[in-house]
Backbone as a chain_set.jsonl record, in Angstrom:
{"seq": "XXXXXXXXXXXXXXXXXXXXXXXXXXXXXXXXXXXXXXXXXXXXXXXXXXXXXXXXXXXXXXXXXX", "coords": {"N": [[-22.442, -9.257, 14.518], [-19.87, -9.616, 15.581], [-18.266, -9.701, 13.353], [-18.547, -7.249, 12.34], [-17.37, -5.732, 14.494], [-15.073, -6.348, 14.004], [-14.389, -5.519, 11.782], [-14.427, -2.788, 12.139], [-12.599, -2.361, 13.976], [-10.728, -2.987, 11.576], [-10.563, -0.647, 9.999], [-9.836, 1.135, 11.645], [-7.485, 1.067, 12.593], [-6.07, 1.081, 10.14], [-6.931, 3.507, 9.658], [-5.128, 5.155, 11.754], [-2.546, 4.366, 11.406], [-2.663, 5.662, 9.129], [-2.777, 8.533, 9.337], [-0.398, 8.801, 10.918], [1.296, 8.688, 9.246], [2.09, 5.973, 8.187], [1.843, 4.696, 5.395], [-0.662, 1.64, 4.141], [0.412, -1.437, 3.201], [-0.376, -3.825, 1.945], [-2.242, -2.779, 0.123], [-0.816, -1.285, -1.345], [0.421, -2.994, -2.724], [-1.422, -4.448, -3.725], [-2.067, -2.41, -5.475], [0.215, -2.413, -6.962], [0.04, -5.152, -8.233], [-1.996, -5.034, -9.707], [-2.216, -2.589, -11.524], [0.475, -2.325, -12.29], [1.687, -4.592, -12.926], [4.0, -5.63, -14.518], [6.345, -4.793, -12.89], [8.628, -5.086, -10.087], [7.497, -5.993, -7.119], [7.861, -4.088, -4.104], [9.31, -5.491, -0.921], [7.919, -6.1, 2.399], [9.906, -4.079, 4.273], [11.084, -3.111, 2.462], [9.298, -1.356, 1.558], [8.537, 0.108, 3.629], [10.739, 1.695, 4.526], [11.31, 2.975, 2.513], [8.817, 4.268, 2.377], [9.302, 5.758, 4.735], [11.584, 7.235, 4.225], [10.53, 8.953, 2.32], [8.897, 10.521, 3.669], [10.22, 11.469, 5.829], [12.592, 12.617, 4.627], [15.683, 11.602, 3.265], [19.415, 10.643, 3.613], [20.0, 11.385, 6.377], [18.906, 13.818, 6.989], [17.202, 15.432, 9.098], [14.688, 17.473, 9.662], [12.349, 18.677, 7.398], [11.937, 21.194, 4.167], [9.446, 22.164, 4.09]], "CA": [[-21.954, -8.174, 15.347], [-18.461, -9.513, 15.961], [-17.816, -9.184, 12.361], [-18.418, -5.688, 12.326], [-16.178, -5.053, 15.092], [-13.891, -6.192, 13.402], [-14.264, -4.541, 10.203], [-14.524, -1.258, 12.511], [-11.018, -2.131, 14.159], [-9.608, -2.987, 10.93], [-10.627, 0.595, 9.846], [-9.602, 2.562, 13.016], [-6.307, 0.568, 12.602], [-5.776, 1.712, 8.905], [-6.655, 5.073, 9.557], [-4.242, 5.746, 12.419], [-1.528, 4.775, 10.614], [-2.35, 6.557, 8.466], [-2.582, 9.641, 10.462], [0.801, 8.855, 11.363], [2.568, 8.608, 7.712], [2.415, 4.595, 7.7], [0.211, 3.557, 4.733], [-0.83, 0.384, 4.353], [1.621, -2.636, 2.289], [-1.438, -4.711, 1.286], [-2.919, -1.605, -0.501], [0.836, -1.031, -2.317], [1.035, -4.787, -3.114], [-2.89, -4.523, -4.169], [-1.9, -1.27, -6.446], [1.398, -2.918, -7.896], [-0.687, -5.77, -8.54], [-3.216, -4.476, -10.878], [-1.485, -1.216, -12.407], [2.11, -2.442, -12.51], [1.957, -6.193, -13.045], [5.288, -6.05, -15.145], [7.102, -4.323, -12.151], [8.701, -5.699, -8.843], [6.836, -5.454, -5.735], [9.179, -4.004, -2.612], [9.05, -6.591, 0.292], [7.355, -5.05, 3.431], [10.803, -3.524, 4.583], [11.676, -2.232, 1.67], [8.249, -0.505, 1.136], [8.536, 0.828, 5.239], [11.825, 2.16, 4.793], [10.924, 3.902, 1.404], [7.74, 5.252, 3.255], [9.703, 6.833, 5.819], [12.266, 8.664, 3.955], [9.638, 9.847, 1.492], [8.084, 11.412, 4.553], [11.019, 12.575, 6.585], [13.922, 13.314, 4.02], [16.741, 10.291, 3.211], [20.929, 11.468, 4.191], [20.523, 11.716, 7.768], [18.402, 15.057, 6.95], [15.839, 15.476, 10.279], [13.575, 17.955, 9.261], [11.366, 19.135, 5.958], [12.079, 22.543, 4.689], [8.203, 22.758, 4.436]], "C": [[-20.427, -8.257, 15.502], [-17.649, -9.267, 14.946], [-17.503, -7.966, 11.751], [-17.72, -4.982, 13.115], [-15.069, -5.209, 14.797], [-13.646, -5.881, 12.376], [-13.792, -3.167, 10.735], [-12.951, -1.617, 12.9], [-10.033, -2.297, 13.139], [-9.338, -0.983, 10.647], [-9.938, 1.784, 11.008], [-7.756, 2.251, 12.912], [-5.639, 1.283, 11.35], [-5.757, 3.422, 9.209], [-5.933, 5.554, 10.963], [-2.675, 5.434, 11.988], [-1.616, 5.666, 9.235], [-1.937, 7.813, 8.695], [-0.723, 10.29, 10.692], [1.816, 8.883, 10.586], [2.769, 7.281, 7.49], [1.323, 4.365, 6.288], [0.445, 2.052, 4.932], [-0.018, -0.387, 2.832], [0.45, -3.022, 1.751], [-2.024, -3.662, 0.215], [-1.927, -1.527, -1.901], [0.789, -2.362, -3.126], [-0.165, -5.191, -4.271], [-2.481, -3.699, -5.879], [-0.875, -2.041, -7.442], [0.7, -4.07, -8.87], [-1.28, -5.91, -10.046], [-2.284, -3.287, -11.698], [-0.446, -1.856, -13.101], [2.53, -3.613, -12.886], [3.314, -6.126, -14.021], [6.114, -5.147, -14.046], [7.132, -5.079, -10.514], [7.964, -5.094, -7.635], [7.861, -5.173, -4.555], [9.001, -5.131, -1.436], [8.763, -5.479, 1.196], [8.302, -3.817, 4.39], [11.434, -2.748, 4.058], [10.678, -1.044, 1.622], [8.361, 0.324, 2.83], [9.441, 1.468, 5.043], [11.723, 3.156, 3.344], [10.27, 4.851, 1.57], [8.491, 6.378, 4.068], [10.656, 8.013, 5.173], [11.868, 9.549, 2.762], [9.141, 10.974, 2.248], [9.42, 12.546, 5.24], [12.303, 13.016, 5.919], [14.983, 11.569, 3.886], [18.142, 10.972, 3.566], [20.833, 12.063, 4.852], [19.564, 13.276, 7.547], [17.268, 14.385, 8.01], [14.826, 16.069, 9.845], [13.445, 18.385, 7.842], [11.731, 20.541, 6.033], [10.498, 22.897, 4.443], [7.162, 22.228, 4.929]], "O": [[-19.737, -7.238, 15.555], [-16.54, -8.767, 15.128], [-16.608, -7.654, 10.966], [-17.36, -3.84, 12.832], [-14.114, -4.506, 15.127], [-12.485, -5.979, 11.977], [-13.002, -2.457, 10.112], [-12.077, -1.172, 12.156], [-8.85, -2.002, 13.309], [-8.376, -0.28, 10.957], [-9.705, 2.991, 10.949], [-6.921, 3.127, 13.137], [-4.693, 2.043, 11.558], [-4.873, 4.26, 9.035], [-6.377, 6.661, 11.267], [-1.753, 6.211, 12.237], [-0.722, 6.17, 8.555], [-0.839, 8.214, 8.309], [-0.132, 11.37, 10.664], [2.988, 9.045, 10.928], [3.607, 7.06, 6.616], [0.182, 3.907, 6.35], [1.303, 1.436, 5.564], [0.042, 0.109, 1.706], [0.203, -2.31, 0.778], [-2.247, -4.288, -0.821], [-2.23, -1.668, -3.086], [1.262, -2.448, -4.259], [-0.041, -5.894, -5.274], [-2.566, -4.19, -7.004], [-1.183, -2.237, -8.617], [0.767, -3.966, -10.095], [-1.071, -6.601, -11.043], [-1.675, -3.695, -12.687], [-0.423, -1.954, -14.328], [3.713, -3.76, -13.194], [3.55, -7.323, -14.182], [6.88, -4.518, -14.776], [6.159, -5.494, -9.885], [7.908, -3.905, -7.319], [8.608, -6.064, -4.15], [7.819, -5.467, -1.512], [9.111, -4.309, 1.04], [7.773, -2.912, 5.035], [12.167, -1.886, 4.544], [11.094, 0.115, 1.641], [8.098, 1.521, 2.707], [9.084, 2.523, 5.567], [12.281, 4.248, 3.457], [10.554, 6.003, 1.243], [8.288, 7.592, 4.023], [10.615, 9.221, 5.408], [12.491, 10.501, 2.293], [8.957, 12.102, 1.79], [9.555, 13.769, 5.197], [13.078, 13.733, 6.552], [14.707, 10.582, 4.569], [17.943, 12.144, 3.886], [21.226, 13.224, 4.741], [19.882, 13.944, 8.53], [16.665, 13.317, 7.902], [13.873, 15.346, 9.555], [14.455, 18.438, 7.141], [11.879, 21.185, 7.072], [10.264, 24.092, 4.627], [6.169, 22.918, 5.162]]}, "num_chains": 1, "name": "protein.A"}
């Protein structure tokens, strides 16, 4: 039982960042992994800070024009 609650909070955890525009690093690291094995993996700061201005624009731009 306690195992499964914590399977369920990993899940509720994953999918609210997701929700929110975070994916998940382990996933990226997982993907690079296997697919990409002759390419560098970003460190978790690099891959957060990549995330974000994929989502919200990079040069100080605030909003999306769509």
């Amino acid at each position: 039982m306690l195992d499964e609650l914590a399977k369920a909070g990993r899940y509720l955890g994953q999918s609210m960042r997701l929700m929110v525009g975070v994916p998940e690093y382990s996933t990226y690291v997982t993907h690079m992994e296997t697919n990409h094995p002759d390419q560098p993996v970003m460190s978790y700061e690099e891959f957060f800070r990549e995330r974000q201005e994929a989502r919200y624009g990079g040069n100080g731009r605030i909003g999306r024009c769509c």
